[in-house]
C-alpha positions as CSV (number, residue, x, y, z in Angstrom):
1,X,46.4,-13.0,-13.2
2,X,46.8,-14.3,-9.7
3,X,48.5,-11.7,-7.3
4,X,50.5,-14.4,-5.6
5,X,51.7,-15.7,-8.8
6,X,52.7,-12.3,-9.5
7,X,54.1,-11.3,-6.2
8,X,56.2,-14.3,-5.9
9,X,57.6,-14.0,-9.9
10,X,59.0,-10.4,-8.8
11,X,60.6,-12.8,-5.3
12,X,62.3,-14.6,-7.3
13,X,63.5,-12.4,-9.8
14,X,64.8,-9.8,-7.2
15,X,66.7,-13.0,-5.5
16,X,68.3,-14.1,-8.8
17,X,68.9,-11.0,-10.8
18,X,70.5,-9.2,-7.7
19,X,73.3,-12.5,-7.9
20,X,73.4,-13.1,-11.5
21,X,73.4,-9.8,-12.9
22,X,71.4,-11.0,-15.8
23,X,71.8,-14.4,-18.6
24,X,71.9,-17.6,-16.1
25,X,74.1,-19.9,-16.5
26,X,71.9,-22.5,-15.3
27,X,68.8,-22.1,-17.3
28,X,70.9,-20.5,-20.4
29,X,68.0,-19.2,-22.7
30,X,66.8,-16.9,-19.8
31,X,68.3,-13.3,-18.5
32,X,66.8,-11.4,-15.6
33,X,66.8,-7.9,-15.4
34,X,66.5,-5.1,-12.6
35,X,66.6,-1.4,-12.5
36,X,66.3,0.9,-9.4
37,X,65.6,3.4,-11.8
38,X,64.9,4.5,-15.4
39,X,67.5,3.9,-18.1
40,X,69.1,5.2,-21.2
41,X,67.9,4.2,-24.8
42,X,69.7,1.5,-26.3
43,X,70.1,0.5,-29.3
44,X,69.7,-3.3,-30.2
45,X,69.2,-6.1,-32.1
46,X,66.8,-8.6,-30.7
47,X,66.2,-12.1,-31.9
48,X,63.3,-14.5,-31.3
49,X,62.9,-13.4,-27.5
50,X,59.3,-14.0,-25.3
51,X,60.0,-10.7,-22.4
52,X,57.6,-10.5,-19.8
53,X,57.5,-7.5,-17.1
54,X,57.1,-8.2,-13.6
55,X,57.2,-4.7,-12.1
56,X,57.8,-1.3,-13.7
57,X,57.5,-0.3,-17.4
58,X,59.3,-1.2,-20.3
59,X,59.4,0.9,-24.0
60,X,60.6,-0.2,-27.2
61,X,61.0,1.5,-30.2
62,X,60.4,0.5,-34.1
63,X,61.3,2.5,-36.7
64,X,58.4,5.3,-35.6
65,X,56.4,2.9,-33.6
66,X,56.6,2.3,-30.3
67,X,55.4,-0.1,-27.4
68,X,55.2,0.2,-23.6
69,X,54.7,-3.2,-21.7
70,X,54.2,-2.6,-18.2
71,X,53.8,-5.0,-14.9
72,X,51.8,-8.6,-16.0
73,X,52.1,-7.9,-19.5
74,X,54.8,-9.6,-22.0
75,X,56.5,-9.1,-25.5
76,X,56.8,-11.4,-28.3
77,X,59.4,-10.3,-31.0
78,X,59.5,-13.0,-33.6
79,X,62.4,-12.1,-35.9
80,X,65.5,-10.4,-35.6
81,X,64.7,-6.5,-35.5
82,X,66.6,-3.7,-34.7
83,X,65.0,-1.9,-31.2
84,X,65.7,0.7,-29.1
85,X,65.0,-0.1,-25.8
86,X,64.9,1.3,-21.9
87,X,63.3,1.1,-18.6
88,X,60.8,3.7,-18.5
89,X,59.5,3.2,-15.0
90,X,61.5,2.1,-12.3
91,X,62.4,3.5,-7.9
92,X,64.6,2.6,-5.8
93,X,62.1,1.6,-3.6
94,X,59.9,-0.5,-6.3
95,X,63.0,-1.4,-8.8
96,X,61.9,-2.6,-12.5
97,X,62.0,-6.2,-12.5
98,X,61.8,-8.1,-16.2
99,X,62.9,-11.7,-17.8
100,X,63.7,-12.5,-21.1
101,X,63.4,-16.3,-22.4
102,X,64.8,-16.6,-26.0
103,X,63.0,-18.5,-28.3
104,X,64.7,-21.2,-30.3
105,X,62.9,-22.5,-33.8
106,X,64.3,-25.6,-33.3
107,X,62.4,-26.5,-29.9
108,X,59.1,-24.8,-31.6
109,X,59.5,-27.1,-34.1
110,X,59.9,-29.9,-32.2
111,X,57.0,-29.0,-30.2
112,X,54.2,-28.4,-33.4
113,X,55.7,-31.6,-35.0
114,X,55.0,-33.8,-32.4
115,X,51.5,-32.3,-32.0
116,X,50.8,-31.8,-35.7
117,X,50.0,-27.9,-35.0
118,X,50.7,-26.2,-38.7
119,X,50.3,-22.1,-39.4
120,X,46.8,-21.0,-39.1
121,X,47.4,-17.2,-39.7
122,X,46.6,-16.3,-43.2
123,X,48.1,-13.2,-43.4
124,X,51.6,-12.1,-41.8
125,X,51.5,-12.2,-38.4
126,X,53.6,-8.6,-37.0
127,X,56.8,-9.2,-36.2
128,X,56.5,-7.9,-32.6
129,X,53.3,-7.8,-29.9
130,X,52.1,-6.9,-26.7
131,X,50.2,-9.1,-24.4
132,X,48.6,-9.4,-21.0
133,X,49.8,-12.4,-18.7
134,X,47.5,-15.1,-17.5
135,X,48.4,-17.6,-14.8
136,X,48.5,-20.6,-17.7
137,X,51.7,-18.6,-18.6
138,X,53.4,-16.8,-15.6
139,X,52.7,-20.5,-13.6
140,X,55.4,-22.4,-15.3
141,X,57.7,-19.4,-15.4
142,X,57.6,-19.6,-12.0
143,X,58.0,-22.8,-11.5
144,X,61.3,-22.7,-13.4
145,X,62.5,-20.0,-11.6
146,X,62.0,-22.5,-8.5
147,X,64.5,-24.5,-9.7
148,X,67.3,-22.1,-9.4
149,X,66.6,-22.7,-5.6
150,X,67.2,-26.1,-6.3
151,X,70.0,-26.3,-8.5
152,X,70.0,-30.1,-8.3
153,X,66.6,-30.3,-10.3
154,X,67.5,-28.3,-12.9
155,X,69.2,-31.3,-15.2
156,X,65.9,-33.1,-14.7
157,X,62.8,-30.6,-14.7
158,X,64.0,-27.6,-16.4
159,X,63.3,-29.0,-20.3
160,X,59.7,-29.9,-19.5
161,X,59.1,-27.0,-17.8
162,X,60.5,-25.0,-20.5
163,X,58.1,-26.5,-23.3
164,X,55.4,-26.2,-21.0
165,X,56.4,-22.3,-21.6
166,X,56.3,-22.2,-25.6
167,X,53.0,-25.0,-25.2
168,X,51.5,-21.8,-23.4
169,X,52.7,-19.5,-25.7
170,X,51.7,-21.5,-29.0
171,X,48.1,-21.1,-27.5
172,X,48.2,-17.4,-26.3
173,X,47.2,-14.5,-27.9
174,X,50.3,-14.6,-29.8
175,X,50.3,-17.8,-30.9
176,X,50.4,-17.2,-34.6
177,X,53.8,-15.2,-34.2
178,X,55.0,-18.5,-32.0
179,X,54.1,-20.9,-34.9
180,X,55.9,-19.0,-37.6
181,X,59.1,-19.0,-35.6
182,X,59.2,-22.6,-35.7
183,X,57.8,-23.4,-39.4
184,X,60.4,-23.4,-41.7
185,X,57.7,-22.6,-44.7
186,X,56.0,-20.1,-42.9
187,X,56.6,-16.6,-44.6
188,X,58.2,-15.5,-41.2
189,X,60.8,-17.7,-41.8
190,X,61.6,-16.8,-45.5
191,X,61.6,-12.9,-44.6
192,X,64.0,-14.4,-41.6
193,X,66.6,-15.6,-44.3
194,X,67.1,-12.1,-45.7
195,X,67.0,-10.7,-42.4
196,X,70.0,-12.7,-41.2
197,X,71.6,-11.8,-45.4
198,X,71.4,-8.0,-44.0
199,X,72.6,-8.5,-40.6
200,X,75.4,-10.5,-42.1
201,X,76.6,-8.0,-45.1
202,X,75.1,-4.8,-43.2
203,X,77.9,-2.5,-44.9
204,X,76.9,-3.5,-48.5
205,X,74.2,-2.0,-50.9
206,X,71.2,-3.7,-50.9
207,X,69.5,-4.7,-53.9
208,X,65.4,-5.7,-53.6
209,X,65.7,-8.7,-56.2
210,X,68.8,-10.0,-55.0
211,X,67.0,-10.6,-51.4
212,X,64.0,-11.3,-53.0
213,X,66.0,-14.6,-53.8
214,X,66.8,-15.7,-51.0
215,X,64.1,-15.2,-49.5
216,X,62.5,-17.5,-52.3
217,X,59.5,-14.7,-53.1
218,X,59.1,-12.1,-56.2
219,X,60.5,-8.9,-55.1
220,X,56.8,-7.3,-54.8
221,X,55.8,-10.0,-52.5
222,X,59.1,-10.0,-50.6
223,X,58.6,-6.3,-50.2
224,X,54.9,-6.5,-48.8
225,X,55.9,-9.4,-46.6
226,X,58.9,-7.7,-45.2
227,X,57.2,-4.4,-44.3
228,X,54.4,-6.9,-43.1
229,X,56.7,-8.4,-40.4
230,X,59.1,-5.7,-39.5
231,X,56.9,-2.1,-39.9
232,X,60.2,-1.0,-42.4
233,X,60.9,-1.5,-45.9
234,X,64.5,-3.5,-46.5
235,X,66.0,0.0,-46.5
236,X,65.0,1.5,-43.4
237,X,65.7,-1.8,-41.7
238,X,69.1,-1.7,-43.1
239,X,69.5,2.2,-42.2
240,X,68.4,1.3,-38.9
241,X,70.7,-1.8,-38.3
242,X,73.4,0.4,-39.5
243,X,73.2,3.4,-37.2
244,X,72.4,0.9,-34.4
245,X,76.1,-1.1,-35.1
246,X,77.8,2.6,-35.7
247,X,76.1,3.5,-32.4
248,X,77.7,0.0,-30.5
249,X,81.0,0.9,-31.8
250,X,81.0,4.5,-30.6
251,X,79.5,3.9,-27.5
252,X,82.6,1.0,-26.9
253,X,85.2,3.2,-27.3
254,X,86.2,6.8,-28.8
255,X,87.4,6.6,-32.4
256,X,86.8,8.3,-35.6
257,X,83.1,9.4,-36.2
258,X,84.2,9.1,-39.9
259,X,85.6,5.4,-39.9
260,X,83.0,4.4,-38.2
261,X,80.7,6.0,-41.0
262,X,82.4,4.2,-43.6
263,X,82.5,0.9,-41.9
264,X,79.2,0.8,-41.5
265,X,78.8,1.2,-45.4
266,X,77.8,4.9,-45.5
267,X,80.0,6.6,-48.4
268,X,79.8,10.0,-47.0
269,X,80.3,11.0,-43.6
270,X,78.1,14.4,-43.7
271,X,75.2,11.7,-44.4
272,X,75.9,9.5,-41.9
273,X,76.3,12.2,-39.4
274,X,73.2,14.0,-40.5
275,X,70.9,10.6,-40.3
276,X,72.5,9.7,-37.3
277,X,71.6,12.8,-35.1
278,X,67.7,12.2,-36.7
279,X,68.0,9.2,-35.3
280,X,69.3,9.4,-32.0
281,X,68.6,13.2,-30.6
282,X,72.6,13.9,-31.0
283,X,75.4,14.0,-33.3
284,X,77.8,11.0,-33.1
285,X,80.5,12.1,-31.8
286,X,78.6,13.7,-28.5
287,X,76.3,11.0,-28.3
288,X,79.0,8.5,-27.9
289,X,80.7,10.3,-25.1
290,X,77.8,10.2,-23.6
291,X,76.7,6.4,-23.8
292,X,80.2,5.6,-22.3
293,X,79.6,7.8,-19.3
294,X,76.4,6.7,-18.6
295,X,77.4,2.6,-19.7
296,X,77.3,2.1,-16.1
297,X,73.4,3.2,-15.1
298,X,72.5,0.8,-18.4
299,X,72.2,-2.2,-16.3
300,X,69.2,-4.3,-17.4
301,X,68.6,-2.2,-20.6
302,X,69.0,-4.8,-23.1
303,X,66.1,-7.1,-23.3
């Protein structure tokens, strides 16, 4: 990767995070981020997102897997999956610098359609990656970062230039995750239905045949397919999406450790504690005073 491509990505991204303070309004499917220093673990979900790094570290966790992606590399997460996620290197004097471009099926589609692309991956592609940046990729990001300096061009420019972007990505390294995104087919997008069933009824028992269904597979292939993608069976992803919502609501405001338990869909609140302090280092109750005084050092955690 070309230093200059480099050095002028973190430019630009030092310029517009400091007076954005994150999601542009201008170019809506990107969100800059910036950390003078390292941050707390969040939990959250992320959806279809490309994340590239342009200084510092980045670490997300997975269930019990975990990935680092430091300066000129990038992340590909493909379906909606619960992470937990912090800046692990950042200074004052050399701040963490990052951008996330969210990734819409419809303009893949659009884009493997017109150039009669199909899926080439014959077994499941994971549902999450790490790659190294090359200048065919970090050029047009660049370039569309330009245009903020030139909010005039943006109407005009900013649409090519953004399917330049998924072009490059289509043909990357992770280009068979990019091409499931977009087919609606592709086994990606069928484990995707009953990922978006659980996000939508997280508080309700989950039963393997029932998402099986809509996921239009037999239960033993829906199972092997959804641990394929997301590294957890249905039920660990559910337990995880769970204590990640509980966690959001206590780290919002103080209430009840207990309601928050049962709205989550947990029956007894001894469980829920106990599974929650595996999880997250600390009982709920103390962790959540703790998020909300530290909620404002978070800034640029979630991506």
């Amino acid at each position: 990767m070309t230093g200059n491509l480099l050095s002028e990505l973190q430019q630009l991204i030092t310029r517009h995070a400091t007076a954005s303070a994150g999601k542009l309004d201008a170019i809506p499917n990107i969100t800059l981020m910036m950390a003078s220093r390292p941050t707390p673990v969040v939990a959250e979900m992320m959806e279809p997102t490309f994340a590239l790094v342009a200084r510092g570290t980045k670490r997300i966790g997975l269930g019990d897997r975990v990935f680092d992606y430091s300066t000129g590399q990038y992340l590909v997460v493909s379906v909606d999956l619960p992470l937990e996620a912090h800046v692990a290197k950042a200074m004052p004097e050399e701040p963490y610098l990052g951008l996330g471009y969210a990734l819409m099926p419809s303009a893949i589609a659009s884009l493997l359609l017109e150039v009669g692309i199909g899926a080439s991956s014959r077994s499941d592609p994971p549902g999450i990656a790490v790659s190294d940046l090359n200048d065919d990729l970090i050029e047009p990001v660049v370039r569309l970062l330009r245009l903020l300096d030139r909010p005039d061009d943006i109407p005009v420019l900013a649409a090519a230039i953004e399917r330049e972007i998924l072009w490059r990505l289509i043909n990357g390294s992770q280009g068979a995750m990019i091409r499931q995104i977009g087919l609606a087919d592709s086994r990606m997008a069928q484990i995707g239905r009953a990922i978006r069933w659980l996000r939508d009824h997280f508080a309700e028992a989950v039963r393997i045949e029932e998402l099986a269904a809509i996921a239009g597979m037999s239960a033993t292939s829906f199972h092997r397919h959804f641990r394929g993608v997301t590294s957890m069976t249905p039920i660990q992803y559910q337990k995880q999406l769970r204590l990640q919502i509980a966690r959001s609501r206590l780290m919002a405001e103080a209430t009840d450790v207990a309601e928050v338990g049962f709205a989550v869909g947990y029956d007894s609140s001894s469980q829920f504690s106990r599974e929650y302090r595996r999880q997250f280092g600390r009982p709920p109750g103390r962790d959540g005073r703790t998020l909300r005084n530290s909620r404002s050092t978070t800034r640029g955690a979630n991506s």
